[in-house]
LUMVEXZA-715673 format. One record per residue: z, x, y of N, C-alpha, C in turn. Coordinates in steps of 0.02 Angstrom, whole numbers, padded with zeros to 5 digits, always signed. Each point is the difference from the previous one (the first is absolute). Last residue first. Layout:
N
ZXYZXYZXY
...
// end
This chain:
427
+00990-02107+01168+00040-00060-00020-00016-00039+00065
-00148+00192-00134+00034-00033+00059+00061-00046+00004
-00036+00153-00212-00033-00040+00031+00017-00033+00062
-00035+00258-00097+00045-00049+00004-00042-00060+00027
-00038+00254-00151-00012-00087+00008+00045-00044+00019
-00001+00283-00007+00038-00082-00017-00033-00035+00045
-00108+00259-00043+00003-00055+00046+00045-00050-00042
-00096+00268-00031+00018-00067-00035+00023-00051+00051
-00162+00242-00031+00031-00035+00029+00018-00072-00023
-00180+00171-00052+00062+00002-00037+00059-00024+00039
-00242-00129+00019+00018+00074-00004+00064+00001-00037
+00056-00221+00061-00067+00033+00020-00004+00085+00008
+00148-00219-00152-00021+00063+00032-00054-00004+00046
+00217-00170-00060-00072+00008+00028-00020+00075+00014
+00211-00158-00130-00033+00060+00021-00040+00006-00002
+00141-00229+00019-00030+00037-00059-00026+00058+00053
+00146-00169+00086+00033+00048-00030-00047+00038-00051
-00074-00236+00059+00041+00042+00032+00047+00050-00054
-00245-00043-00082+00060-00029+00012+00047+00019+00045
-00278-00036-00087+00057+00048+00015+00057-00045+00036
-00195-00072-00095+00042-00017-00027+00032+00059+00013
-00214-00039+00096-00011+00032-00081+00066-00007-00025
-00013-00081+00226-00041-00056-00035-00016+00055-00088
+00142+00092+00170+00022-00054-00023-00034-00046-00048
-00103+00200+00090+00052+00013-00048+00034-00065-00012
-00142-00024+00175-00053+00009-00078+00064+00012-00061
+00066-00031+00230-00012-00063-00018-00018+00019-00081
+00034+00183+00135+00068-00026-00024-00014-00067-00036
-00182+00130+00100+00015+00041-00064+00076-00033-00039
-00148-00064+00209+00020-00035-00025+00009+00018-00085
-00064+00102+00210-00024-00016-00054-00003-00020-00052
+00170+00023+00203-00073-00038+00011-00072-00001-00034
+00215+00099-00068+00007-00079-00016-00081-00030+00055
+00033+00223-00014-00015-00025-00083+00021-00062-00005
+00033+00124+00243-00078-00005-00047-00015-00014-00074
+00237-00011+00097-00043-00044+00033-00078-00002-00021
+00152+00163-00077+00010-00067-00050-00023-00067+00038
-00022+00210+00100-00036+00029-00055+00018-00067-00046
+00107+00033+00202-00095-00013+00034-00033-00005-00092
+00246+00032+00006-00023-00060+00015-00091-00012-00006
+00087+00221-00036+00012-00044-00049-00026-00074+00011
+00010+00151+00189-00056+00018-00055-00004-00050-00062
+00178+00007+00152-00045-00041+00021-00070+00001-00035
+00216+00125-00062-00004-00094-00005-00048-00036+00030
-00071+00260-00082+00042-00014+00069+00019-00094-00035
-00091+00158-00163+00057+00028+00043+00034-00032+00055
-00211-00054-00121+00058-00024-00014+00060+00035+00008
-00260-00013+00089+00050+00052+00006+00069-00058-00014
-00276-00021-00082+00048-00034+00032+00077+00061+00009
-00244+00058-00096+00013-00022+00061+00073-00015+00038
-00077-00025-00241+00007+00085+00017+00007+00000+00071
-00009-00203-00078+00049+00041-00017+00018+00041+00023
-00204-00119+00035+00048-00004+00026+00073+00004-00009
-00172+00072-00115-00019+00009+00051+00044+00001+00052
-00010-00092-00222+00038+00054-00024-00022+00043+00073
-00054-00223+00010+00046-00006-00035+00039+00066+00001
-00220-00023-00033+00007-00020+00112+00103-00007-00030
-00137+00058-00202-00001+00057+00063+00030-00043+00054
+00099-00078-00212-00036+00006+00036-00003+00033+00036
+00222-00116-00151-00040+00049+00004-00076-00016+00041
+00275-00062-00075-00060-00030+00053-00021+00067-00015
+00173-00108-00178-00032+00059+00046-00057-00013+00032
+00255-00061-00147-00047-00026+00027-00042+00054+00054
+00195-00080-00167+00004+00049+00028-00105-00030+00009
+00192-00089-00133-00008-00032+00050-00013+00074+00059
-00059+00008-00235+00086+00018+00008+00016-00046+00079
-00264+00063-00051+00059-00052-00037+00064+00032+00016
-00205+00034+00125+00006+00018-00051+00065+00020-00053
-00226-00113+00153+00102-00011-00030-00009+00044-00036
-00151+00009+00220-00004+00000-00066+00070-00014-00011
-00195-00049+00213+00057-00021-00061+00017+00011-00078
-00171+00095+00239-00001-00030-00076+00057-00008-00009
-00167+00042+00256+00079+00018-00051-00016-00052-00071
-00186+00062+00162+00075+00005+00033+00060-00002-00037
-00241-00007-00093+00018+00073+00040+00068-00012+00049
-00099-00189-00128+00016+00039-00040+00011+00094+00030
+00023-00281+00109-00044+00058+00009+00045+00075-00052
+00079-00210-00008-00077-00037+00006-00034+00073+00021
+00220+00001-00123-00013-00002+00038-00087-00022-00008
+00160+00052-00176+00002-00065+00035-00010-00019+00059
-00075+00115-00246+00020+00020+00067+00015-00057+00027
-00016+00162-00220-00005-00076+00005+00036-00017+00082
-00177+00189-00159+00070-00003+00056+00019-00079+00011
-00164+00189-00151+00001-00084+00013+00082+00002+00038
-00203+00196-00027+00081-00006-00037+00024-00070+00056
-00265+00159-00076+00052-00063+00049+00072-00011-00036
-00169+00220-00017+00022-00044-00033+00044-00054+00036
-00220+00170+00068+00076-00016+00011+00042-00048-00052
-00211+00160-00054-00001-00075+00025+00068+00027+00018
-00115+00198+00063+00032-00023-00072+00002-00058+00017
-00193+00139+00116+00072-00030-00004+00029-00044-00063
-00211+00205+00028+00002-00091+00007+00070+00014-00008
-00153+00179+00112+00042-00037-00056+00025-00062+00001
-00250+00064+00093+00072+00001-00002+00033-00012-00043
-00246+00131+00030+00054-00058-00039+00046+00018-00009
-00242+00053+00130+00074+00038-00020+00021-00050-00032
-00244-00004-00007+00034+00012+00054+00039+00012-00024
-00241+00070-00060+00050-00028-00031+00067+00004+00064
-00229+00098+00000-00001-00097+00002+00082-00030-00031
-00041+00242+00033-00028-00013+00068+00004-00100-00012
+00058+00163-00190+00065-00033+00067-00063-00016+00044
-00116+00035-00164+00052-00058-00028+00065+00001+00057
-00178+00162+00003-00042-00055+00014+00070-00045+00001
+00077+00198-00060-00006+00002+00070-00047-00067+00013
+00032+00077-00205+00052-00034+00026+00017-00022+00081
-00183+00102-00108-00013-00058-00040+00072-00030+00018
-00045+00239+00058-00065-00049+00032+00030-00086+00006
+00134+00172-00114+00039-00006+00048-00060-00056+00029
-00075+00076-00214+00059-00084+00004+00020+00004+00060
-00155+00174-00016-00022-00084-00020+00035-00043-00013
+00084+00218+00022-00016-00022+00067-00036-00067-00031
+00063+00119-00159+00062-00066+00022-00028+00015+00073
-00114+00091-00173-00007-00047-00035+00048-00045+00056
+00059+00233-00077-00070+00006-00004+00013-00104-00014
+00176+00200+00006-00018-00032+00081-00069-00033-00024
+00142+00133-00166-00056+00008+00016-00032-00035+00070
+00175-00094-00104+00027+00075-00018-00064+00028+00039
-00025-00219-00037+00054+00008+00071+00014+00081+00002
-00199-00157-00103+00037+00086-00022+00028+00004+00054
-00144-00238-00044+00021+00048+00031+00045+00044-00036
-00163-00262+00047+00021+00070-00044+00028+00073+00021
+00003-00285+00055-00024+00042+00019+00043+00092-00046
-00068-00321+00023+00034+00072-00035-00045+00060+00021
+00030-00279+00056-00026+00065+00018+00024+00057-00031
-00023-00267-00108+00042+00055+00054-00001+00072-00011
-00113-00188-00110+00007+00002+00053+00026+00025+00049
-00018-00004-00238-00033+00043+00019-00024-00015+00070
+00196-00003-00197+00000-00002+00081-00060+00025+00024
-00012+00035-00243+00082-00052+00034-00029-00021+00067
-00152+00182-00045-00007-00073-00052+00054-00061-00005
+00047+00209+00099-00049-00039+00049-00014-00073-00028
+00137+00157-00109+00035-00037+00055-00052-00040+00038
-00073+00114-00189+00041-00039-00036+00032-00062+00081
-00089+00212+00033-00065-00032-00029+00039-00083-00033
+00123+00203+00068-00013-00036+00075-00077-00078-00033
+00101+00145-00155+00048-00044+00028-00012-00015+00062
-00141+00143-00111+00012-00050-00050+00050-00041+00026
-00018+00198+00103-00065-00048+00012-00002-00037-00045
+00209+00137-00001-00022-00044+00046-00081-00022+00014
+00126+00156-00170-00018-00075-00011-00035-00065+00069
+00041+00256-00023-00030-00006-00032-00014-00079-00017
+00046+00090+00248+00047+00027-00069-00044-00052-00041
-00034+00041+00214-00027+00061-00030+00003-00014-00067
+00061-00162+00188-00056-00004-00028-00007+00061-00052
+00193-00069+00135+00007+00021-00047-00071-00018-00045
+00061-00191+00143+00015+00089+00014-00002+00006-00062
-00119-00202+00139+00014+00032-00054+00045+00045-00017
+00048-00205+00185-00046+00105-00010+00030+00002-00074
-00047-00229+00159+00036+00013-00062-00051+00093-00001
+00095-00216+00185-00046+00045-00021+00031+00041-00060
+00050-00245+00146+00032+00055-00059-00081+00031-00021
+00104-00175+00219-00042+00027-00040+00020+00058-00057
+00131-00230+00033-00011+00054+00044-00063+00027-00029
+00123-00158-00100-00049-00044+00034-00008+00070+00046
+00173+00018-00148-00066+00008-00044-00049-00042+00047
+00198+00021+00074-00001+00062-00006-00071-00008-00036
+00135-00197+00023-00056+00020+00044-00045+00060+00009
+00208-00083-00131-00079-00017-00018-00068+00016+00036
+00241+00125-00052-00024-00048+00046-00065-00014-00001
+00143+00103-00174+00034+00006+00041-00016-00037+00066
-00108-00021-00178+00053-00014-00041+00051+00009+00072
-00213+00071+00022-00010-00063-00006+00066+00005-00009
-00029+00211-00032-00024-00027+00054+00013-00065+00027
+00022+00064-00214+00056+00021+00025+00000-00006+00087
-00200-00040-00157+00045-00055-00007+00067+00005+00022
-00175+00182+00034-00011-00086+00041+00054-00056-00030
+00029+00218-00119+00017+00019+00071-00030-00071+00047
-00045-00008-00238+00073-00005+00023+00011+00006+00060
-00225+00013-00070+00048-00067+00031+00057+00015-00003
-00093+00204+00000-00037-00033+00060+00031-00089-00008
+00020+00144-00182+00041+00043+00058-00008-00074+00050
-00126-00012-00198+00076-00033+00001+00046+00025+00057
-00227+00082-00006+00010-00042+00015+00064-00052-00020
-00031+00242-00034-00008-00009+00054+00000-00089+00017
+00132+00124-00200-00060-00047+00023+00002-00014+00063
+00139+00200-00111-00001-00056+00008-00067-00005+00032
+00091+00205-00052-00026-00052-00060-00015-00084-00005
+00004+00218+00181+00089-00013-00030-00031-00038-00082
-00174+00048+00130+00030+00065-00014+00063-00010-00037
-00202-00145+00092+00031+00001-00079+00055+00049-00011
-00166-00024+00158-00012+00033-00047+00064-00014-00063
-00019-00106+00231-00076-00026-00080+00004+00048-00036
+00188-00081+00176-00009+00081-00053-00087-00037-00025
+00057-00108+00239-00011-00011-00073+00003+00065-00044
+00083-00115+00271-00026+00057-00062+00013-00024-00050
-00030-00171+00209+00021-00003-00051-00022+00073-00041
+00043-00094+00269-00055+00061-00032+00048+00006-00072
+00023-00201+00209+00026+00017-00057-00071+00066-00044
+00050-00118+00267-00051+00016-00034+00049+00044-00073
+00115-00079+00201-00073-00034-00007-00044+00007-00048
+00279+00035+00023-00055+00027-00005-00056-00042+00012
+00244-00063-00013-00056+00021+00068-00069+00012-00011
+00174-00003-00202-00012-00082+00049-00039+00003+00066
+00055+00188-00168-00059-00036-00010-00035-00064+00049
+00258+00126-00062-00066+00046+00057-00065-00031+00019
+00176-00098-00170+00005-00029+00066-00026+00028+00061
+00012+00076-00245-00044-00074+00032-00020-00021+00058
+00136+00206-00082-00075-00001+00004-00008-00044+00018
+00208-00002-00049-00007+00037+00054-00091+00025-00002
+00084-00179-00141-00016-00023+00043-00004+00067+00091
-00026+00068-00268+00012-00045+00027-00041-00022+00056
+00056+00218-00156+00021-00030+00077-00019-00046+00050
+00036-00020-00275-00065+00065+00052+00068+00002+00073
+00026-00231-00093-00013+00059-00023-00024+00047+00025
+00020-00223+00088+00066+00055+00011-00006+00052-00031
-00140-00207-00002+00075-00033-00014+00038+00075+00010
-00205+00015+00048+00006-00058+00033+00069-00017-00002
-00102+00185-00131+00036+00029+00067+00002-00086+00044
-00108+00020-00225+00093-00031+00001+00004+00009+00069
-00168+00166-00110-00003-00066-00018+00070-00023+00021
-00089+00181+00154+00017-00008-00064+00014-00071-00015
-00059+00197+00208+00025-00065-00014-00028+00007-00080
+00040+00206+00201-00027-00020-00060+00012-00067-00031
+00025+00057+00277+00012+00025-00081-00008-00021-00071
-00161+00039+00258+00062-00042-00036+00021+00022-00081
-00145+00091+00229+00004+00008-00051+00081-00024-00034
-00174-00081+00203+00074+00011-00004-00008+00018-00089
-00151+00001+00252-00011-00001-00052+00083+00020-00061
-00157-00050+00244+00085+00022-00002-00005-00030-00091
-00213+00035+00181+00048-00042+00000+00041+00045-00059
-00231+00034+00173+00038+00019-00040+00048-00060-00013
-00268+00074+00088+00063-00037-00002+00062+00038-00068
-00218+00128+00079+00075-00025+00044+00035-00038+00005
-00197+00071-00138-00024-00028+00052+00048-00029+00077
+00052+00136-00225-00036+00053+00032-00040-00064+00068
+00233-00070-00097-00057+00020-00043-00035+00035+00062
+00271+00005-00043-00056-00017+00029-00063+00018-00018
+00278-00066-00055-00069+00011-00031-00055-00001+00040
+00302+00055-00016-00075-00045+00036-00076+00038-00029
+00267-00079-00141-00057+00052+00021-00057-00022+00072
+00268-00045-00151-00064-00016+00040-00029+00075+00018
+00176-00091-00218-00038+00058+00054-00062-00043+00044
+00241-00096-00154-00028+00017+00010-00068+00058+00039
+00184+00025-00210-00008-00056+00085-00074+00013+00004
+00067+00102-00168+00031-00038-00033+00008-00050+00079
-00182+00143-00180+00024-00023+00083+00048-00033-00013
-00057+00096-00195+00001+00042+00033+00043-00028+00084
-00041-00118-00206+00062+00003+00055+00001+00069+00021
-00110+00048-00226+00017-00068+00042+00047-00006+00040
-00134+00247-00054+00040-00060-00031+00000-00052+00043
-00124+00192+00049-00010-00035-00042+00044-00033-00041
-00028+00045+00269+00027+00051-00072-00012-00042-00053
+00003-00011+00298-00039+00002-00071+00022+00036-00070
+00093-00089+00290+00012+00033-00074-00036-00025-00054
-00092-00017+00260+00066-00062-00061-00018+00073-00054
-00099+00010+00250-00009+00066-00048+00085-00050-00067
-00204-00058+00238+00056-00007-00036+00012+00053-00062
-00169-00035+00162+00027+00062-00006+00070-00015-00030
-00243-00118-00086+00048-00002+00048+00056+00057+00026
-00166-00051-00193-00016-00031+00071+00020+00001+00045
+00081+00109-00203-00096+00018+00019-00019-00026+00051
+00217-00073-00094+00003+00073+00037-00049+00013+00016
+00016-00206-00100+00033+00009+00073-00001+00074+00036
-00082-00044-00232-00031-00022+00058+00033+00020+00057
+00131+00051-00150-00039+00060-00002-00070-00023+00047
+00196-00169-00056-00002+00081+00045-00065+00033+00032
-00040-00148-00186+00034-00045+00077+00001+00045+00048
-00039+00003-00270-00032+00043+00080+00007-00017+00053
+00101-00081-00222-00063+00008+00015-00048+00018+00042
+00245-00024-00077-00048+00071-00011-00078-00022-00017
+00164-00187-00001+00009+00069+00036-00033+00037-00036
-00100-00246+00067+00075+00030-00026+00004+00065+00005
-00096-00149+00192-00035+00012-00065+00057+00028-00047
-00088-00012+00276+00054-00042-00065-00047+00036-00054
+00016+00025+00293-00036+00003-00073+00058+00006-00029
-00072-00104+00237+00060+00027-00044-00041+00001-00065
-00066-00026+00280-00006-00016-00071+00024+00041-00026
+00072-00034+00217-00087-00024-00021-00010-00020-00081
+00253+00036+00112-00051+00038-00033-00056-00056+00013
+00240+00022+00072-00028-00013+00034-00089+00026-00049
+00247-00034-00118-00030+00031+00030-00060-00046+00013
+00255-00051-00006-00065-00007-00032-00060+00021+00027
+00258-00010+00019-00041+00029+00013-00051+00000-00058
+00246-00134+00063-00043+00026-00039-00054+00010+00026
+00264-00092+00042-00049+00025+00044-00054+00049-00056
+00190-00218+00020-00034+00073-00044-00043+00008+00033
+00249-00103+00099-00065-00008-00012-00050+00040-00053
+00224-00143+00117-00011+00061-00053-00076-00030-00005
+00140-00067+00237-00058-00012-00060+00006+00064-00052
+00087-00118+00249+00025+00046-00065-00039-00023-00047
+00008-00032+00305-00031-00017-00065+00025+00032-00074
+00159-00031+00225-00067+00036-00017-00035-00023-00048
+00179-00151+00153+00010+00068-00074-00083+00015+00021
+00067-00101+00229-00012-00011-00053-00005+00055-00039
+00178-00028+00204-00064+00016-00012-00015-00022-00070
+00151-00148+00156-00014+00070-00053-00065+00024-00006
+00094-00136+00234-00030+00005-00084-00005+00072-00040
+00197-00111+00175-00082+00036+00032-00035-00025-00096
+00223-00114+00179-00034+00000-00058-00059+00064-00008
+00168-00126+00187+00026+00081-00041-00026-00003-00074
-00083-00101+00253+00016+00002-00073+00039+00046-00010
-00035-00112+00222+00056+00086-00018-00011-00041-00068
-00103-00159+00135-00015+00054+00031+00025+00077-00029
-00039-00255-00083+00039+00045-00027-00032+00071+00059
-00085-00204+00036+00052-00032-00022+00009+00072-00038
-00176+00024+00103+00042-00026+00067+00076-00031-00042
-00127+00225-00123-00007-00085+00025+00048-00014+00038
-00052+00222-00171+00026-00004+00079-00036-00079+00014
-00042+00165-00188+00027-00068-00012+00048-00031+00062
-00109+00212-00010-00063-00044-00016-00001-00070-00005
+00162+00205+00031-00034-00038+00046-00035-00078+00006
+00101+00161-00194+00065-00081+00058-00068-00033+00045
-00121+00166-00167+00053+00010+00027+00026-00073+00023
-00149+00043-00216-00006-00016+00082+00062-00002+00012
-00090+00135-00218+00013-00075+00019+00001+00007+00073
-00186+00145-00159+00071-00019+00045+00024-00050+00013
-00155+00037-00208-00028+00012+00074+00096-00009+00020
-00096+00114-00251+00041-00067+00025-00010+00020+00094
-00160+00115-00157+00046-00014-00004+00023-00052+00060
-00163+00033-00219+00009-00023+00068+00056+00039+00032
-00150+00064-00229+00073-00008+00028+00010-00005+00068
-00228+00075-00067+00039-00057-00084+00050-00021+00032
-00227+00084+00135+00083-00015+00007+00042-00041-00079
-00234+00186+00064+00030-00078-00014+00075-00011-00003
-00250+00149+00044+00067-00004-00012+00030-00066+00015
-00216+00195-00026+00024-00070+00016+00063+00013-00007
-00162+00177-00018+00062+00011+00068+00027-00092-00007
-00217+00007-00137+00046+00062+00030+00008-00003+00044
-00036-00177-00178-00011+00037+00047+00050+00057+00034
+00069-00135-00192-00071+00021-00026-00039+00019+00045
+00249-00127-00080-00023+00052+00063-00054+00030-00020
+00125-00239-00016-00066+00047-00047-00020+00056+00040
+00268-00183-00044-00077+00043+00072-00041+00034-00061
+00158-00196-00063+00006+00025+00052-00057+00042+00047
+00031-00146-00239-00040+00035+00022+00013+00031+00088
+00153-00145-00191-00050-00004+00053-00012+00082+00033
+00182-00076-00173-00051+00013-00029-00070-00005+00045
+00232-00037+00038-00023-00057+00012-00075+00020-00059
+00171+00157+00007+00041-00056+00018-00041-00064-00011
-00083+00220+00026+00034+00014-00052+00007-00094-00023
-00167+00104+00194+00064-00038-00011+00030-00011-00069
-00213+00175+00072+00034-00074-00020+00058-00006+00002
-00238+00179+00095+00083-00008+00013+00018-00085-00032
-00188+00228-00037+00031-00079+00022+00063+00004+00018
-00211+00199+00036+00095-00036-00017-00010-00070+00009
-00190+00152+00047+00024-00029-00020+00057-00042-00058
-00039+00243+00137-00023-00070+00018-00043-00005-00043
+00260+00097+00034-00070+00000-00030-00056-00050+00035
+00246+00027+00133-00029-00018-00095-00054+00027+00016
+00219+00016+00166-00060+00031+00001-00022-00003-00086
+00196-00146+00169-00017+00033-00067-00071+00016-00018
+00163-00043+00242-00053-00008-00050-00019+00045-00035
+00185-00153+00152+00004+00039-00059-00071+00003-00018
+00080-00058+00230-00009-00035-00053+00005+00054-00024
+00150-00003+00208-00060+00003-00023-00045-00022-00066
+00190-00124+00159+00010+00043-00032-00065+00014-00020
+00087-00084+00238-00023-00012-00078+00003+00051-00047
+00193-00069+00194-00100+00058-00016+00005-00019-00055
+00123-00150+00189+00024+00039-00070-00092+00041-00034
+00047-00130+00269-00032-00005-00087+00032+00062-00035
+00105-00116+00233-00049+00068-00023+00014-00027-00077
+00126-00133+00166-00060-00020-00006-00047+00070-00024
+00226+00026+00054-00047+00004+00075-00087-00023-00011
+00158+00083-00216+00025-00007+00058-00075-00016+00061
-00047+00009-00264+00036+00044+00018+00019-00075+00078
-00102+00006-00276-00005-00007+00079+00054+00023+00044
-00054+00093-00266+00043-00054+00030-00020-00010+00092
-00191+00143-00198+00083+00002+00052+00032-00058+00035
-00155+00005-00242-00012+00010+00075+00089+00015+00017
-00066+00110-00238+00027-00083+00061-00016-00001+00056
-00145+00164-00205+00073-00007+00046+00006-00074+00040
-00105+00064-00237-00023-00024+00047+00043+00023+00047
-00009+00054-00262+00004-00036+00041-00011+00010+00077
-00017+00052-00296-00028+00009+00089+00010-00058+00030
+00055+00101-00257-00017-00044+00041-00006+00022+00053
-00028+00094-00205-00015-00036+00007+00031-00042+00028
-00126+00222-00056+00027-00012+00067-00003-00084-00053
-00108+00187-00101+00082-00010-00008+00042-00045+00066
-00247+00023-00026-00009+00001-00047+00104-00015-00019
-00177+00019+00198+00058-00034-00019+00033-00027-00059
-00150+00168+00066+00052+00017+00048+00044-00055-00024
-00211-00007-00143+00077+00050-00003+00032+00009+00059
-00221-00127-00049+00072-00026+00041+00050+00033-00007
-00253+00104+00006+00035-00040-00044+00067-00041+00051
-00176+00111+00112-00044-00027-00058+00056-00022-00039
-00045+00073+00292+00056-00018-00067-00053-00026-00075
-00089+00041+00229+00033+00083-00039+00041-00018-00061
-00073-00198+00145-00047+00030-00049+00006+00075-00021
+00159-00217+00087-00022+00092+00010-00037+00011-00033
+00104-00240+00082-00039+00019-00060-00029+00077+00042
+00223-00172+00025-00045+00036+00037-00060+00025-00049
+00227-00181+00021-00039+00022-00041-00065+00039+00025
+00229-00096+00096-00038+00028+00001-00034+00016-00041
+00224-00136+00078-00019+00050-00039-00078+00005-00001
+00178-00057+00212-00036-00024-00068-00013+00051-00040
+00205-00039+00193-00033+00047-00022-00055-00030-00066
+00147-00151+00183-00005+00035-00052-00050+00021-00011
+00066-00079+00245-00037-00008-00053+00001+00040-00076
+00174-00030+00214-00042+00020+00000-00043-00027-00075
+00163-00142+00163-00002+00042-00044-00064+00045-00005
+00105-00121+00222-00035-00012-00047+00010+00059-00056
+00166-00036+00221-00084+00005-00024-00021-00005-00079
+00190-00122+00191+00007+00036-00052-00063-00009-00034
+00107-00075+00195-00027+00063+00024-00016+00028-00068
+00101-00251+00148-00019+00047-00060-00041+00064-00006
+00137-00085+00240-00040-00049-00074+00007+00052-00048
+00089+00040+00218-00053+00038+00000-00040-00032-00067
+00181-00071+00189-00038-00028-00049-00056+00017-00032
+00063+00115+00218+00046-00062-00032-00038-00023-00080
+00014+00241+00138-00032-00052-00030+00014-00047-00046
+00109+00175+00120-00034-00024+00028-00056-00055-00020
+00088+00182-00158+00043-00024+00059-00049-00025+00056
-00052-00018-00279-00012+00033+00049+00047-00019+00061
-00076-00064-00240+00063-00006+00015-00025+00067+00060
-00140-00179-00176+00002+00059+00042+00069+00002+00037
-00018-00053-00262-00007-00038+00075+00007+00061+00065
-00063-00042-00306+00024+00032+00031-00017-00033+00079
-00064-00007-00279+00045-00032+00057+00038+00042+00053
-00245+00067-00165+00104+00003+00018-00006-00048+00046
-00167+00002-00226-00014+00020+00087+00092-00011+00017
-00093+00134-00201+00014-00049+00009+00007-00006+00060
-00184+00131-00143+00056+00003+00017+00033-00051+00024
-00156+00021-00200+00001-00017+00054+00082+00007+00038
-00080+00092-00230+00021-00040+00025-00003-00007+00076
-00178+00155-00188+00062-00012+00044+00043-00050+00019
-00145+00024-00233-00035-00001+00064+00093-00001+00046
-00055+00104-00268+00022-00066+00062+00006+00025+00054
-00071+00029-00275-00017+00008+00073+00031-00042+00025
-00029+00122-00233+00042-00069+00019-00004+00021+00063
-00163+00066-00212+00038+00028+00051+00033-00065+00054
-00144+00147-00240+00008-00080+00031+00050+00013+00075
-00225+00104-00122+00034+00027+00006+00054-00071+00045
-00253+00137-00105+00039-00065-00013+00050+00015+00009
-00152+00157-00019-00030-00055+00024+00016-00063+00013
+00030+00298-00011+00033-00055-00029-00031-00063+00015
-00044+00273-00099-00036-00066+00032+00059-00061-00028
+00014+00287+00031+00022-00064-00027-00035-00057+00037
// end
């Protein structure tokens, strides 16, 4: 089973929380604060194994999570971190954000790896908050949430060059003559139904990675055939190797073959047609094909065509020659990122990363932002002093003035996160 696509809800560990705690020893007067730090949440991991070729391990898994750091402990000792999580992909796996539609990681070297899911760092013990005007806090910090992301994770093969063309025109059966790959041949359509890599080496020793793709068809832009699970093999490749039936075998026109398949090309990304594209005759034996390669040249008589009997091996070291010139000048090409789409916020702060004002009517009301949702996750509203330190740092950002000035009211409800707050006014 070939899987290539696969969705999955991740989350990174929580940071452990730092303790309040005081040294309490005989003989020692005034032993202060003693309470250690949290440990660090567990991340998530994206690893690239080159033993791996599909994503079926995570084919039924869908979610993963992270472990918590450990809570700080006694006598000023750190809480243990927690280890990361890592998930062994293909190489190259993407990785996108469901959510935002952004391009996260391109795993396309070997042994890379990449962090999708942070996790949350420790909070700080009592100690830390030890001053000549509070010698015995009884405050520490939370540790921070982990990162959470649903994500898709898709494998696109790492190929040199990918052959196209529709089905049953010899794709395979190349791939098999050149390579020790061995894709299911049979004379019906959709023989292949994933994809096959192959390595290809010519007799002067270079080699590269050659991907027999599945059969494409008029529409596969908008989904027909199988589509976009072909399309989207194509986007690496360097070098496009277009088969041609010239014989005509099925009944169709070698050259109505050839634009549909460039206009399904194009249709899906324009650029695809700015690559190089070599074109193999196949199927020279059969009775019509020198009348149809005669017809194709006369069409297209700038581009290279090359003649060949995939059945017979006769004709495709002169295309491995002729593809091998075209990677040596040709470089790689990245995937391109989706635009982000902007979503208009109406803000009332002068700096758009500390906090936003939203109504949202009933007299209910919501502060949102990273430095904002930072010092949340941070603040320990367990203790009355935590609370205080935590409604002291939002009036010295003056988060109480902004809500007044957007027409919040005494007695109206202030979220932050899933937490609710009454709006009171000083008197």
């Amino acid at each position: 089973m070939f899987i290539d696509k696969v969705k999955l809800n991740l989350k990174a560990g929580d940071g452990g929380d730092g303790l309040v705690a005081f040294r309490r020893e005989k003989y020692v007067p005034l032993g202060g604060p003693a309470g250690g730090d949290g440990g660090d949440g567990g991340s998530i991991v994206f690893v690239v194994d080159t033993n791996k070729s599909t994503l079926l391990d995570l084919r039924y898994t869908k979610f993963i999570r992270a472990k918590d750091g450990e809570k700080g402990k006694t006598k000023r000792m750190h809480g243990e971190s927690a280890e990361d999580v890592l998930i062994k992909v293909p190489l190259g796996t993407t990785v996108r954000d469901l959510k935002s539609g952004e391009l996260i990681a391109d795993l396309c070297e070997k042994d890379e790896r990449a962090i999708i899911c942070k996790g949350g760092k420790g909070g700080l013990g009592n100690y830390h908050f030890a001053s000549g005007r509070n010698s015995a806090p009884e405050y520490a910090k939370m540790g921070q949430m982990g990162e959470e992301k649903m994500v898709e994770i898709e494998l696109k093969l790492l190929a040199d060059v990918g052959l196209v063309g529709f089905p049953s025109v010899g794709k395979s059966t190349f791939l098999n003559m050149v390579s020790k790959a061995r894709p299911e041949i049979a004379d019906y359509h959709f023989t292949t139904l994933r994809p096959y890599l192959g390595l290809v080496s010519n007799p002067d020793g270079f080699s590269f990675v050659m991907a027999d793709l599945p059969g494409l068809i008029e529409g596969a832009s908008q989904g027909r055939g199988l589509g976009h699970e072909f399309l989207r093999h194509i986007e690496r490749c360097r070098v496009i190797v277009h088969v041609l039936d010239m014989g005509a075998e099925d009944g169709r026109d070698p050259l109505e073959d050839f634009k549909i398949i460039n206009h399904e090309l194009s249709s899906y990304d324009s650029e695809l047609l700015k690559r190089p594209m070599v074109i193999v005759a196949n199927k020279m034996d059969l009775e019509k094909a020198e009348d149809n390669l005669k017809r194709f040249k006369k069409a297209y008589p700038d581009i290279k065509v090359f003649e060949t009997m995939t059945m017979a091996n006769e004709g495709l070291q002169e295309v491995l020659y002729y593809v091998e010139e075209l990677l040596k000048k040709t470089p790689s090409f990245a995937l391109k990122n989706e635009e982000k789409k902007e979503i208009a916020h109406y803000t009332l702060s002068k700096k758009d990363d500390e906090f936003r004002i939203i109504n949202e009517g009933g007299h209910n009301w919501r502060v949102e932002g990273e430095k904002i949702k930072r010092i949340f996750e941070n603040a320990d509203l367990r203790s009355e002093e935590g609370i205080y330190r935590f409604s002291r740092i939002l009036k010295n950002m003056k988060v109480d003035e902004k809500l007044r000035e957007a027409g919040c009211l005494d007695g109206d409800s202030v979220y932050i996160e899933d937490y609710g707050f009454i709006f009171e006014e000083e008197e």
